[in-house]
C-alpha positions in Angstrom: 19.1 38.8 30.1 18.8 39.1 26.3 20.5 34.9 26.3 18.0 33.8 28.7 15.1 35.5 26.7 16.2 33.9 23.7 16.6 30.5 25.3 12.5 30.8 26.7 11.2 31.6 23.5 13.5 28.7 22.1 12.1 26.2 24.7 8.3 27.6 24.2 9.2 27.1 20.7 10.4 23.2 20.9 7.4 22.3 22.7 4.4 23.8 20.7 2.7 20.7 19.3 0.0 20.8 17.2 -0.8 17.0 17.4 -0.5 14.2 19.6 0.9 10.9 18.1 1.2 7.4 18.9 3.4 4.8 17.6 3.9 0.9 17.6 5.2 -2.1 15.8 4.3 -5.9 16.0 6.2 -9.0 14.6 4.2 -10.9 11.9 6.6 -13.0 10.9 5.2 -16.7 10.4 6.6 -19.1 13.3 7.4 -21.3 10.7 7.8 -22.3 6.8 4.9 -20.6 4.6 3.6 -20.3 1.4 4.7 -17.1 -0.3 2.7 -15.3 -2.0 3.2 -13.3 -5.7 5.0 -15.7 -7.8 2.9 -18.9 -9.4 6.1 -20.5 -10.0 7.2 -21.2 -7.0 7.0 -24.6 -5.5 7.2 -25.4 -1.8 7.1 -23.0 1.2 9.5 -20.3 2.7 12.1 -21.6 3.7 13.5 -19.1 6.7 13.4 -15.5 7.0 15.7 -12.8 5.6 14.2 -10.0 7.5 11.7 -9.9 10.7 8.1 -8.7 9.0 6.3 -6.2 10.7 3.1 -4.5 10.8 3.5 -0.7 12.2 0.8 2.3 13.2 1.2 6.1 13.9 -1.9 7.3 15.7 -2.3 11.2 15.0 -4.7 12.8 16.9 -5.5 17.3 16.3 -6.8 18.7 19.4 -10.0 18.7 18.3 -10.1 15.0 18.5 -9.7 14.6 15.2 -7.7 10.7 14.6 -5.9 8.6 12.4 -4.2 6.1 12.2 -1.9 4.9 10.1 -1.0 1.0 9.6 1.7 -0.1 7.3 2.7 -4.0 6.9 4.9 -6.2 5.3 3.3 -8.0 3.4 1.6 -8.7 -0.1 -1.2 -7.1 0.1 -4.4 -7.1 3.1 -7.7 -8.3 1.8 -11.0 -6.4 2.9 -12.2 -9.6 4.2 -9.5 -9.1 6.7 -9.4 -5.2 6.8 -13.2 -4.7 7.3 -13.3 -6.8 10.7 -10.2 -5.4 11.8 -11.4 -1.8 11.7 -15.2 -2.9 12.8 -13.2 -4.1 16.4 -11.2 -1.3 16.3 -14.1 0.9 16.5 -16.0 -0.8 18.7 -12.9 -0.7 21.3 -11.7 2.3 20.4 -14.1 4.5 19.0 -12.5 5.3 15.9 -14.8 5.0 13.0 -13.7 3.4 9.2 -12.3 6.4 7.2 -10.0 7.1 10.3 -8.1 3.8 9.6 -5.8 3.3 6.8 -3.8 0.1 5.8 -1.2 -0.3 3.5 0.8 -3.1 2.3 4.3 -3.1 0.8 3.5 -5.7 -1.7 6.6 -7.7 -0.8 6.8 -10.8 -2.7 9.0 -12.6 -0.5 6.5 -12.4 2.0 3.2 -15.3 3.3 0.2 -15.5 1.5 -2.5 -13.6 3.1 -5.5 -15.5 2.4 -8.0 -14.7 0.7 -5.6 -12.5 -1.3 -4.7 -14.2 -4.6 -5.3 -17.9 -3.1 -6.4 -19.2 -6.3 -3.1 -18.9 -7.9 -1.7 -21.7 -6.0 -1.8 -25.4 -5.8 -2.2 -25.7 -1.8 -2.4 -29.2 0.3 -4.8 -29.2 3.2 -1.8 -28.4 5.4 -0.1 -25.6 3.5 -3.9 -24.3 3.4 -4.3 -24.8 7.3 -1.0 -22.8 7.8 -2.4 -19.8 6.0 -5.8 -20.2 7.9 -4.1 -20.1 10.9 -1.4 -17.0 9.9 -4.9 -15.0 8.7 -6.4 -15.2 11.8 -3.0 -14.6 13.8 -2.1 -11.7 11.8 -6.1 -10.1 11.9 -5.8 -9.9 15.9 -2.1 -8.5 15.6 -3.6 -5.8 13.8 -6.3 -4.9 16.1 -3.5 -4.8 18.6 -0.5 -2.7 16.9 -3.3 -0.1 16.4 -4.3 -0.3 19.9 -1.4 0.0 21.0 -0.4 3.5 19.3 -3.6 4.5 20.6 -2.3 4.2 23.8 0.7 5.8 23.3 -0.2 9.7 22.2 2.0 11.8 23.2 2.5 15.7 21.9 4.1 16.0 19.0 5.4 17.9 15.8 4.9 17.1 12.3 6.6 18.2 9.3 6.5 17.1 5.3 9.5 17.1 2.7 9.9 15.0 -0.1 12.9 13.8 -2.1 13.4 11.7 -5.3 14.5 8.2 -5.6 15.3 6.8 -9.6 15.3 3.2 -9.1 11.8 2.5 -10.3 11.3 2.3 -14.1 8.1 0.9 -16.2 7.8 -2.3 -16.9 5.2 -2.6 -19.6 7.4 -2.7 -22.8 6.3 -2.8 -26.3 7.2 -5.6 -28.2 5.6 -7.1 -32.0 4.2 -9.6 -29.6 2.3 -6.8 -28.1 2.9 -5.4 -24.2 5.2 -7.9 -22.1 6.7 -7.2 -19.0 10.1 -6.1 -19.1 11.6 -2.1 -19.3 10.4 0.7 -20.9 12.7 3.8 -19.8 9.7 5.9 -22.0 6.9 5.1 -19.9 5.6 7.4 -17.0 7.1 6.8 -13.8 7.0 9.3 -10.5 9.9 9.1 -8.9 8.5 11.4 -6.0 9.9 10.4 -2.3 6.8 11.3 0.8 8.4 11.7 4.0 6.5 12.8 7.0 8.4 13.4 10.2 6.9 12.9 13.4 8.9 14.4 16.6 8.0 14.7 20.5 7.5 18.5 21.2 11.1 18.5 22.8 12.0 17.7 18.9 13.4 14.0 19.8 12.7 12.0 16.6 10.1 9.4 16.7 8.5 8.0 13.6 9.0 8.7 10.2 6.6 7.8 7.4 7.7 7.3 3.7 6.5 5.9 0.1 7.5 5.6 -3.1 5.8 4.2 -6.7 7.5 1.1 -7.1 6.4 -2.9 -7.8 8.3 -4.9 -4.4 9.7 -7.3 -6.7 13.2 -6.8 -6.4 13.7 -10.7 -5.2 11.7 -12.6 -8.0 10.2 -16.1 -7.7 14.0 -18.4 -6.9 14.1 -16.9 -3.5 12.3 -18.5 -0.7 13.6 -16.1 2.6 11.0 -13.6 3.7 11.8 -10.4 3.6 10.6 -6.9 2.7 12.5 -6.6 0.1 13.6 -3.3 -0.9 11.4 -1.7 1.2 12.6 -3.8 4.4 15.9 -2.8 3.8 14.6 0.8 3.0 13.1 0.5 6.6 15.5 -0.7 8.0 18.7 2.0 6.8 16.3 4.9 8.3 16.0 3.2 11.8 19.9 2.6 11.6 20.6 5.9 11.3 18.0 7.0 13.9 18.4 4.4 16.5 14.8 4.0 18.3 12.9 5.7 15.2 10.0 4.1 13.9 10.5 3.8 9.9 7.2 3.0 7.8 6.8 2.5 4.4 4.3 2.9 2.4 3.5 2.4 -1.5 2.0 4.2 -4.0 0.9 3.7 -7.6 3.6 1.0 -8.7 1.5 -1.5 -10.2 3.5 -0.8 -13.6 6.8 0.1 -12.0 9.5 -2.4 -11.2 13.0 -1.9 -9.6 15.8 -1.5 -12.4 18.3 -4.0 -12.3 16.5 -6.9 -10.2 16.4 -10.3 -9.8 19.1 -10.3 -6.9 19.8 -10.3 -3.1 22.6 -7.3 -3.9 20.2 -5.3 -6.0 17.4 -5.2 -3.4 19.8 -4.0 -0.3 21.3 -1.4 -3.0 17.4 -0.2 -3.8 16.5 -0.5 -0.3 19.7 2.0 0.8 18.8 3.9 -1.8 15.5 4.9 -0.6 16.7 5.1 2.7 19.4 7.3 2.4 17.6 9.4 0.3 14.9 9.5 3.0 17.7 10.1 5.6 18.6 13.5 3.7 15.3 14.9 3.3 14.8 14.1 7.4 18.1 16.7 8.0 16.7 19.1 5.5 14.2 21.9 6.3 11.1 20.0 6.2 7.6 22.7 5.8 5.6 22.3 9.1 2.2 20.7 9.2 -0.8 21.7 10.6 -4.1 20.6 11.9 -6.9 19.5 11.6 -6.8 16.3 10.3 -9.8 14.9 8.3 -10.8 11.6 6.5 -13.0 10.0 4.3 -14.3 7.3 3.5 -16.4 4.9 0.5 -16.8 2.0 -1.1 -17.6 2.1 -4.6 -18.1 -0.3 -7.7 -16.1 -1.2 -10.5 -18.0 -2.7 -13.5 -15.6 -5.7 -15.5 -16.2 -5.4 -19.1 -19.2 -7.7 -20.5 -18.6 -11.5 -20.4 -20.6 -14.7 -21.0 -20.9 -18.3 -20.0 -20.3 -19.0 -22.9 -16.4 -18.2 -22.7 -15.6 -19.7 -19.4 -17.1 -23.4 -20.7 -14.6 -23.0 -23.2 -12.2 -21.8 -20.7 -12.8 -24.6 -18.3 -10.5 -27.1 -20.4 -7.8 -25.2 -20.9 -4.0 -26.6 -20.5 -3.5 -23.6 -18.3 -4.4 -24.3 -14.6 -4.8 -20.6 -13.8 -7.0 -20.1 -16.6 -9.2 -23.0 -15.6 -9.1 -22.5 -12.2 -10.9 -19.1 -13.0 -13.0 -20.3 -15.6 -14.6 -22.8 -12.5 -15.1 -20.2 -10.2 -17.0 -17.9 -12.4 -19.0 -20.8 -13.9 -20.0 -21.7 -10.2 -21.0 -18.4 -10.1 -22.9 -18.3 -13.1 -24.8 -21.5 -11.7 -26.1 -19.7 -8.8 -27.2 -16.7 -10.9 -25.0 -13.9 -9.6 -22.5 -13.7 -12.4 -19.3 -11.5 -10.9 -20.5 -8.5 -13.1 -18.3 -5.8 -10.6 -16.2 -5.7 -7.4 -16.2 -3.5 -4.3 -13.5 -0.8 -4.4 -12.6 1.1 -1.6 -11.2 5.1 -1.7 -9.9 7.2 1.3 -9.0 10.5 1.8 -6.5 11.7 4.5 -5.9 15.3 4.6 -3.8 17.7 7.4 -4.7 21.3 7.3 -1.6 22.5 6.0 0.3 19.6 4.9 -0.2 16.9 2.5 -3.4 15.0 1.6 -3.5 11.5 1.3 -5.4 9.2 -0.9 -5.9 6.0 -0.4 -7.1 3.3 -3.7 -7.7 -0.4 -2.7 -5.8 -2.6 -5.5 -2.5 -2.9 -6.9 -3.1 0.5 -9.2 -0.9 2.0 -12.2 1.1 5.0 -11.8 -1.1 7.2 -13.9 -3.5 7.7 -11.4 -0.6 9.1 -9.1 -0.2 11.5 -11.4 -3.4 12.7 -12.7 -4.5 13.1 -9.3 -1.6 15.5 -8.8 -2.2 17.2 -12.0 -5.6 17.7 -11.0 -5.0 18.8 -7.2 -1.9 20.5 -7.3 1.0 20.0 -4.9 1.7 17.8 -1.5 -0.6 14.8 -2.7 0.3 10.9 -1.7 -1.7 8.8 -4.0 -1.0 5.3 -2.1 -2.2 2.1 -3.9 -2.4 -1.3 -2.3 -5.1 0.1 0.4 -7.5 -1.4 2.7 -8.4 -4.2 -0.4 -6.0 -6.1 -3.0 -8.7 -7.3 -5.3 -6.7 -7.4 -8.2 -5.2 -4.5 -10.2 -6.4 -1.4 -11.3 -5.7 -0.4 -15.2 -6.1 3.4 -16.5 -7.8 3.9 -19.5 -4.9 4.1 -21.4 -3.6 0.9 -20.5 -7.1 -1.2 -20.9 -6.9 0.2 -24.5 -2.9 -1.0 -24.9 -3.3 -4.7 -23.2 -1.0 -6.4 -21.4 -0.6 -8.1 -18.3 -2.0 -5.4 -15.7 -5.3 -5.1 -17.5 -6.1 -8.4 -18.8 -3.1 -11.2 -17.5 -3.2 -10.5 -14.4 -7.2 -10.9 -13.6 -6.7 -14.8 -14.6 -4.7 -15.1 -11.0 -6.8 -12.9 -8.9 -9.8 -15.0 -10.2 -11.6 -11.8 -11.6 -13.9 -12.6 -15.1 -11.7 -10.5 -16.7 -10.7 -6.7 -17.8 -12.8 -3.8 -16.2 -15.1 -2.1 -18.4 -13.3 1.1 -20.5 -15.0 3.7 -18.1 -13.2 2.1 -14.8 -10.8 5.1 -14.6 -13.5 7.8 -14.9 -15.4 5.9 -12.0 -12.2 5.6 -9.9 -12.0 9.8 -10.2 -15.3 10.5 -9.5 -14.7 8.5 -6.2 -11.9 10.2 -5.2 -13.3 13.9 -5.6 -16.6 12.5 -3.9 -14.1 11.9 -0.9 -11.6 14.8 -1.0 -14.3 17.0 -1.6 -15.8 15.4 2.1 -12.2 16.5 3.5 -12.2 19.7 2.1 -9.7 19.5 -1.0 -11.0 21.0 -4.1 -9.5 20.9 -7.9 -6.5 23.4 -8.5 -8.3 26.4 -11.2 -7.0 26.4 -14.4 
């Protein structure tokens, strides 16, 4: 009597869900030779794939009707261009409004370019450029399917948060006489933090499992010509081994100033990419804390002011022996010509927070890992701070690092066809947009 009582209140245990969650995946792979984006140097188009690139969702829905969903992809980075009208169909099919919907990008640089997203650091013919036309407006209405599709397939289910540490990622921005150069700086900040959110039917049968980590995608640098995820493919790709049928999605955070340590090889990028994996393997047979509903998001797009420029500079530009530089300079005096000088850009910010579980925030642009952790400094524990989300305008410095130079705050606007370096305030702006929008899902400042 007392075994069969205990194997009830097991079974009514097992299937208490406090969610229901969808999941699907769709091959974006390009059909056929592509240009890849993230490396100026490279000169002709992909020449095979490595890996199958995928975009993936996880629908979660509380039983209030409260829903999310989740997209991940392989890919460089989506452009709101291409993320707006994706989540404007989505709503209108599926009644799911714009803070509900969250995509991220692995920033894989073995992947295609995603046009508009950094087009103007390449050299295209009219075919290469027709390719990337078509594989923008091939991979916007795979989107609007994938999340369909986990739409349609809620089912109950359980969710549970760990985390686990992975030491692969170290900063890149090293100080040299020549001033701040790319290379390794074992002293800078880094967050070597491991997410993992675990998604089981109510029977407890696996099903999806979410992860992210603060680290550049750059393990394969600009010699390689396969697409792949890189590490994060083959971090993907080691969790569903281990858990045939499983769903594995990766997301990333705040690496805009973190690189994988060694690099620069095939080896190195499986070894990262098992790494992660494995280390995201343990944490799923640990005891992972259970989460809880509701779920809530938030929304907003706000504006980022560049620092003051002229006309004046970008004539002088124009001529320069460096295409990239020129390239801009043309762009901006164009812009100038039609009065509407580019004096600030769009920047979006969302908020995803379960009721007792983590909270996720959301910054559009490839962002440095210092907002990762003053956000956790300032909110206290089980906070995701993902960059590369729902925009990849260009990236995002901290105020430290607009102050230091170097190629994330002034370099790197030249090839994202920004004017140039934000204004010194952009951090301070950033912050008060994320409070505005955790404040909206209920997350306040930790007391000091």
């Amino acid at each position: 009597m007392r075994n069969a009582l205990l194997l009830v209140l097991l079974a009514g245990s097992l299937g208490a869900a406090d969610f229901r969650a969808g999941v699907a995946r769709i091959d974006i792979t390009p059909d056929g030779p592509i240009w890849m984006s993230g490396y100026a140097s490279r000169t002709k188009p992909s020449t095979g794939a490595l890996q199958k690139l995928s975009a993936k969702a996880l629908a979660i829905e509380d039983a209030k009707k409260g829903r999310v969903v989740i997209v991940t992809t392989d890919v460089i980075g989506l452009p709101r261009a291409m993320t707006d009208v994706v989540a404007a169909r989505v709503q209108k099919e599926h009644g799911l409004d714009r803070a509900g919907v969250l995509f991220n990008s692995s920033h894989t640089h073995t992947g295609p370019v995603v046009r508009p997203n950094l087009i103007s650091m390449y050299n295209l013919s009219e075919e290469q450029d027709r390719v990337l036309r078509e594989y923008a407006l091939q991979l916007t209405e795979k989107l609007v399917a994938v999340i369909g599709a986990a739409l349609g397939d809620l089912k109950p289910a359980r969710l549970s948060y760990g985390t686990g540490q992975a030491g692969f990622a170290i900063n890149r921005r090293q100080f040299t006489p020549k001033g701040v150069q790319i290379g390794t700086n074992p002293r800078g900040p880094v967050d070597h933090e491991v997410p993992v959110l675990k998604v089981e039917s109510a029977d407890g049968t696996l099903r999806a499992v979410l992860f992210a980590y603060a680290c550049h995608n750059t393990t394969l640098t600009g010699e390689f010509y396969q697409l792949s995820g890189d590490y994060a493919g083959f971090a993907q790709a080691a969790v569903e081994k281990a858990h045939p049928g499983v769903t594995a999605m990766f997301m990333i955070l705040c690496g805009a100033d973190q690189n994988p340590n060694p690099r620069s090889t095939l080896e190195f990028a499986m070894q990262h990419g098992n790494t992660l994996g494995a280390e995201v393997n343990r944490v799923l047979g640990g005891k992972l804390a259970p989460v809880r509903p509701p779920v809530r998001a938030a929304f907003r797009v706000i504006d980022l002011n560049f620092a003051p420029h002229s006309r004046e500079q970008f004539e002088k530009e124009a001529g320069d022996a460096n295409r990239h530089k020129a390239v801009r300079a043309k762009a901006m005096l164009a812009a100038y010509d039609e009065r509407r000088p580019v004096r600030s850009t769009p920047y979006p910010i969302q908020a995803i927070r379960f009721g007792k579980g983590p909270t996720i925030v959301a910054l559009g642009g490839e962002v440095v890992v210092d907002y990762q952790l003053r956000v956790k400094r300032e909110f206290g524990g089980q906070m995701v701070v993902a960059g590369y989300s729902n925009d990849v305008m260009c990236y995002i410095p901290s105020a430290r690092i607009i102050k230091e130079g170097g190629y994330e705050s002034i370099d790197s606007m030249i090839y994202y066809g920004q004017p140039g370096p934000f204004a010194a305030d952009v951090e301070e702006t950033i912050f008060g947009g994320i409070r505005s929008v955790l404040k909206r899902v209920g997350r306040e400042p930790v007391k000091r």
